[in-house]
N, C-alpha and C positions, 0 to 999 in steps of 0.2 A: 396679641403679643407675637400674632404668626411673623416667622423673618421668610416664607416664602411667596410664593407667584400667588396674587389672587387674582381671582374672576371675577368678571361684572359681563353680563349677559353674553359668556362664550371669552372676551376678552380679558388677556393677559395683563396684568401692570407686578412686575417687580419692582422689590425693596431698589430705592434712590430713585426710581422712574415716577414722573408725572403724566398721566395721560386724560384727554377730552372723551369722553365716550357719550353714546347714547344709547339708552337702554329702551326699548322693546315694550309700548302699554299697554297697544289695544293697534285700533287699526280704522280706518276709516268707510266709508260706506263703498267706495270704489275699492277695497283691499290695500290701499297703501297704508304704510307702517306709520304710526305715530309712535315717535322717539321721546323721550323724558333725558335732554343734556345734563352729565355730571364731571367734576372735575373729579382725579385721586390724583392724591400726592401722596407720596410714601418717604419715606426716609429709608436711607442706610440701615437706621437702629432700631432694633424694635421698641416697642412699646404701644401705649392706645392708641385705639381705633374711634375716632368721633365721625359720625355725622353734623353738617347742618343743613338742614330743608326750608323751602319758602313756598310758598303759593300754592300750600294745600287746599287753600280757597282764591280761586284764579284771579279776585281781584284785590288781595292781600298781597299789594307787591312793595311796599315798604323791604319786607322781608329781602326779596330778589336784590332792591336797590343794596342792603346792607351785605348784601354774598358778593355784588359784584365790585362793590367799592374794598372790601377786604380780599377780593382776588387782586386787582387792578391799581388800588391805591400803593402798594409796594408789592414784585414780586414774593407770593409765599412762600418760604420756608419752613419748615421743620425739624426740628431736634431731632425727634421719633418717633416713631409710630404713624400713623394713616391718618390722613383729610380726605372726606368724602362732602364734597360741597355740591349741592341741588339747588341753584336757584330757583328753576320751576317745575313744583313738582305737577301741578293741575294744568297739562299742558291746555288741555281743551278750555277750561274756564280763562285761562291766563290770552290766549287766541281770542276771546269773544268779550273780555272787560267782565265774565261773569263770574259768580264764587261759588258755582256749582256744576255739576257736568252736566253734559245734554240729557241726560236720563233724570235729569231736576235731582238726583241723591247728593247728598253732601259725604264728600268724601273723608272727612272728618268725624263720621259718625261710623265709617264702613270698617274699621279695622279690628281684627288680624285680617280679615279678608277671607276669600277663597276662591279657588282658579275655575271653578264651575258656578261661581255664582254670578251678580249684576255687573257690569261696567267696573259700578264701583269698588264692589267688592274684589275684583280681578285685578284693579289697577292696586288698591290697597294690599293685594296678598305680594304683588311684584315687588312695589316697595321692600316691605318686612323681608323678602328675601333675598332680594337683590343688594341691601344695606343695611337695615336694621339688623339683620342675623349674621352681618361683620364686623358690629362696631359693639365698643364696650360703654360709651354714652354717645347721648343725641342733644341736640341746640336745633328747635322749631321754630319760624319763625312767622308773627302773624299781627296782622294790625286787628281795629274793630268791623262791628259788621258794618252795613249798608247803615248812613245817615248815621255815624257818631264818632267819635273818637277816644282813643284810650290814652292814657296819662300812661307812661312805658312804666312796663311791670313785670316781673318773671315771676308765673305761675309751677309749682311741682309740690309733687307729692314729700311731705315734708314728714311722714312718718317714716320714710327710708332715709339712714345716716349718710349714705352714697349721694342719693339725690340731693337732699340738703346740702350737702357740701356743694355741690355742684354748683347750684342756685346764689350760695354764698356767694361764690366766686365769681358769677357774673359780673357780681357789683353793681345791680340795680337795689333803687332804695328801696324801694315794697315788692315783696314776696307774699303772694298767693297760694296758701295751702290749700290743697286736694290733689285727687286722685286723676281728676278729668270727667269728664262725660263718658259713660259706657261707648265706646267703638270709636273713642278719641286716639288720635294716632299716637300722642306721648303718655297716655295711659296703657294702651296693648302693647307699646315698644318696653314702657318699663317694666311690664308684667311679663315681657319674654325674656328679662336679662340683659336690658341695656335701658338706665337709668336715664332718661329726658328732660328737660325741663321745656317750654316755651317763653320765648320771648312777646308779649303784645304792647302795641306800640303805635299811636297814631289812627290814621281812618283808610280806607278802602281809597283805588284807585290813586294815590300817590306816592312818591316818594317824596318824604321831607327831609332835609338835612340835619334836622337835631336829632330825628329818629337815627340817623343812619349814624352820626357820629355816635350814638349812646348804644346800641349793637355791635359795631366795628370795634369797639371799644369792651363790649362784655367778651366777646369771641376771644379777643385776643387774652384779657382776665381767664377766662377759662383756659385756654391753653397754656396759660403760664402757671396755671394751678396746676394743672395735669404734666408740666415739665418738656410739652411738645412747642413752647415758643421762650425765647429770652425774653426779660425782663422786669420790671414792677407792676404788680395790678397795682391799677387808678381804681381806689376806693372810695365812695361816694358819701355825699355829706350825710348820710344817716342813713340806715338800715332798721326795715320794720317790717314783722309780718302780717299778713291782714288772714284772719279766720273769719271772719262776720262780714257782711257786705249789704247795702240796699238799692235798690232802683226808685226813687222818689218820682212818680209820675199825675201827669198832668189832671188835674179834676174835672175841667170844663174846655171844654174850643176853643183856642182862639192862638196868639201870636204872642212867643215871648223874648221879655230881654232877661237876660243873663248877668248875673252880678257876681257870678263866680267863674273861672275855666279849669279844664283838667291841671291836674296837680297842683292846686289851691287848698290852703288848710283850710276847715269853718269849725265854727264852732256853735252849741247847741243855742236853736232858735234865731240860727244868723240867716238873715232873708237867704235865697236861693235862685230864684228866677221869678218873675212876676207875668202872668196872663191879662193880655190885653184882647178885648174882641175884634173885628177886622176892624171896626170903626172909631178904636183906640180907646173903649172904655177900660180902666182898670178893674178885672176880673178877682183874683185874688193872687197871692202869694202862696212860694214853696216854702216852708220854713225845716232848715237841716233839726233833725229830731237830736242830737247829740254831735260831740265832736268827734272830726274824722278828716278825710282826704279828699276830694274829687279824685276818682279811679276814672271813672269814663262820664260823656257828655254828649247829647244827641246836637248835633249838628245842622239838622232843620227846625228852625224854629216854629213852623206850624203845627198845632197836635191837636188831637183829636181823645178825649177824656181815658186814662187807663195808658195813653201809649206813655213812655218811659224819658223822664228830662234831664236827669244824673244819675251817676251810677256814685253814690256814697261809703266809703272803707274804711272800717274802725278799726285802726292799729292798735297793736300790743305795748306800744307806747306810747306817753303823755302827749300831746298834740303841740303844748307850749315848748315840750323842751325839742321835740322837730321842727318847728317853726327857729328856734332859734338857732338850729344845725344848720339849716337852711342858709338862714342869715349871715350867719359867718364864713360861708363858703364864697361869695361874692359872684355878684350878676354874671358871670364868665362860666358859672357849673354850666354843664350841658343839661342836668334837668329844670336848671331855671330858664333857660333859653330854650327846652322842651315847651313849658308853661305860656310863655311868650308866643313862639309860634303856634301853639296849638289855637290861643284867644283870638287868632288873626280869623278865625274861622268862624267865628261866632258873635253877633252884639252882644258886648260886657258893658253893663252901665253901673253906676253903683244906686243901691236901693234909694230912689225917692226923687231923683233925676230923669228920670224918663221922662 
């Protein structure tokens, strides 16, 4: 709510000033300074302070695509209060196509941090104090890991009424209750006083355009909840939270095709993916245990017994009556067009056709 000068590493940006800055991580083996770019925009008036982050795992750049197309796509404005945009926070991962720093830590595990501790832990404390400790909420943003992809979902802590609101307002269809993982960055950020939520969305090493449209699109939803941007949230054809979740993974060796993609309803004992050996014997079938959502989907089709073939999500609602939310919203939602391009990634065959 401050209406005076803040700082970011030494520099000034006053209320109605926008400025580029680069903030100070670490440094490199020859002593040159590695910078972490962020944008502030401030308003005349006061009011909240948000952050949004990307590429806390350097090859989650969906995220980045969705900061730079909402910088770029129309000059930003705001009503009031503070924009603090990071498209890359893992400068070093995001330089090398990797999702972790040279010191192999995941910087996603490291936080609050501390300025005498690892890499990690130094860049994560710079963070938390350089922007987390001026903003009153956070917008994270991240796709899946290595070989999978996520059906776009905002995860937060949903026993906070702040957070929840927050998460509401994105306007994605399924919300992910928890806390985070201990020394996850929008778990220590909400546990210092600035409520976060993350956005995941898609797979590692791309930008795709239904992700970016369906982020550019929650960003500005939150800020018009929070009264720092004009307009109407675009509210999504159904809203449901997921508590319960499973990883249905592979029994035996071999090469599968796929009969469902991320953000596909199924329902209980409905095939799943079928294992074929290299030599195209049919192995056996996944069968979904109960009805639910495809959350996420692993993206190479080769597996090895135990690795992991969908990620399965039991909503807190009926399955039939979001399938027909779905339906009624027509092929033109951007999370049907999520659904579409995400399948492009994967052989979908329907059971018995292979």
């Amino acid at each position: 709510m401050a209406s005076t000068a803040m700082l970011f590493d030494g520099i000034s940006v006053e209320p109605g000033e926008s400025k580029n800055i680069r903030i100070k991580i670490s440094e490199t083996y020859t002593g040159d300074e590695i910078r972490m770019p962020i944008r502030v925009i401030r308003s005349k008036e006061p009011g909240p302070t948000v952050f949004i982050t990307a590429a806390i795992h350097g090859d989650e750049i969906n995220g980045t695509g969705i900061i730079h197309d909402f910088m770029f796509g129309d000059m930003v404005e705001i009503l009031k209060g503070t924009l603090i945009l990071v498209p890359v926070v893992n400068v070093f991962g995001f330089e090398t196509h990797e999702r972790y720093l040279p010191d192999r830590r995941d910087l996603n595990r490291s936080f609050p941090g501390s300025s005498q501790g690892s890499l990690a832990s130094r860049m994560a404390k710079t963070l938390m104090k350089e922007v987390v400790s001026k903003c009153d909420y956070g917008i994270d943003l991240h796709s899946a890991a290595f070989q999978r992809t996520n059906f776009p979902n905002v995860r937060a802590d949903l026993t906070s009424k702040v957070t929840r609101e927050l998460a509401l307002s994105f306007g994605a269809a399924l919300i992910v209750d928890g806390k985070g993982p201990v020394g996850a960055f929008r778990r220590e950020a909400t546990k210092a006083g600035c409520p976060t939520i993350i956005l995941e969305a898609g797979e590692p090493w791309k930008i795709e355009p239904s992700v970016l449209q369906i982020g550019v699109q929650g960003i500005r939803n939150t800020l018009i909840h929070l009264g720092m941007m004009e307009g109407e949230r675009i509210e999504p054809p159904y809203q449901a939270v997921i508590r319960k979740s499973i990883w249905l993974r592979a029994t035996v060796g071999g090469i599968l095709k796929f009969h469902v993609t991320a953000g596909d309803f199924v329902e209980k004992d409905q095939p799943i993916a079928t294992n074929y050996s290299i030599l195209g014997k049919e192995q056996n079938t996944l069968i979904c245990p109960q009805d639910g959502i495809i959350l996420g989907i692993a993206t190479l089709p080769a597996v090895k017994p135990g690795e992991p073939v969908v990620h399965v999500a039991f909503p807190n609602k009926r399955i039939t009556d979001l399938r027909r939310k779905m339906k009624n919203a027509g092929g033109s939602d951007p999370l049907q067009k999520a659904t579409r391009d995400l399948a492009t990634n994967i052989d979908v065959v329907d059971h018995g056709s292979a």
